[in-house]
Phi, psi and omega in degrees: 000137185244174187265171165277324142350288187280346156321307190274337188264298200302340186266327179281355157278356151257006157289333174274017169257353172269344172274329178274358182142322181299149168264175198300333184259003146299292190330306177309281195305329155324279174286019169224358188273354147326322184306314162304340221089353174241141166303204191257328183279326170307300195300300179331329194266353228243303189312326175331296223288309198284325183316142191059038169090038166077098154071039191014057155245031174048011160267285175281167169310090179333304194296311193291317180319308187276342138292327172274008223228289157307324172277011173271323163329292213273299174219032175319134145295131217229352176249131188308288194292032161263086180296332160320309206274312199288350189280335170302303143337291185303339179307303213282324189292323185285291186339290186296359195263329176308293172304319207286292178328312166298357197244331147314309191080042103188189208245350186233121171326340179269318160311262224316336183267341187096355196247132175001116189282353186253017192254149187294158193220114220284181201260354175288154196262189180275157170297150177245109169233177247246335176276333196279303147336328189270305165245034174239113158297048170276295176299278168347310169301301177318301152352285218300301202303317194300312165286317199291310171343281175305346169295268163348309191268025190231350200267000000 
């Protein structure tokens, strides 16, 4: 259970590690991931991969990615045959896929930016200047995802 105190830091640490450079679905896992058992550098690496819509090929969300990432952390099944443990998970995955939507208006990186989900997108990312901020609802995702995360961990 986190405080609202400790709510607040871990959601103002993942903007600040996405204002520093990290994608989005770092940011998120980064800043909750002690909680697990991980370093701040094990979450950066195991999460790299999901940014910008999974590998920037704009589909789901990096920020949801990296809440969903965390809910495997969190209640992950660790046995094949737990079908019990993985239905809970998925639960827990659909929930979190939900809010985040209501509160974003969807779930694919590409909705969220405006941009053509077929048109191809190379794989190096943009320089973070001060216009890349400037016309990306990112950090604001990353927030939201952050909260329903620190949301979770307060119930």
């Amino acid at each position: 259970m986190l405080t609202e105190e400790e709510a607040c830091r871990r959601v103002g640490r993942a903007v600040e590690l996405f204002r520093s450079g990290f994608n989005c679905s770092q940011s998120v896992t980064a800043a909750f991931a002690d909680l697990y058992g991980y370093t701040e550098e094990q979450a950066l690496r195991m999460s790299a991969s999901f940014g910008g819509g999974i590998g920037r090929m704009r589909q789901t969300c990096g920020a949801a990615c990296g809440m969903f990432l965390l809910a495997g952390l969190a209640t992950g099944s660790v046995e094949a045959a737990d079908r019990e443990g993985k239905a809970a998970n998925y639960a827990l995955v659909q929930s979190l896929a939900e809010e985040f939507r209501q509160a974003n208006g969807g779930l694919v990186c590409a909705d969220l930016l405006g941009l053509n989900r077929e048109a191809p997108t190379p794989s190096r990312p943009e320089a973070r200047t001060a216009s890349y901020y400037a016309k990306r609802p990112c950090v604001k995702i990353v927030e939201e995802a952050a909260k329903i995360w620190a949301n979770r961990l307060k119930k």
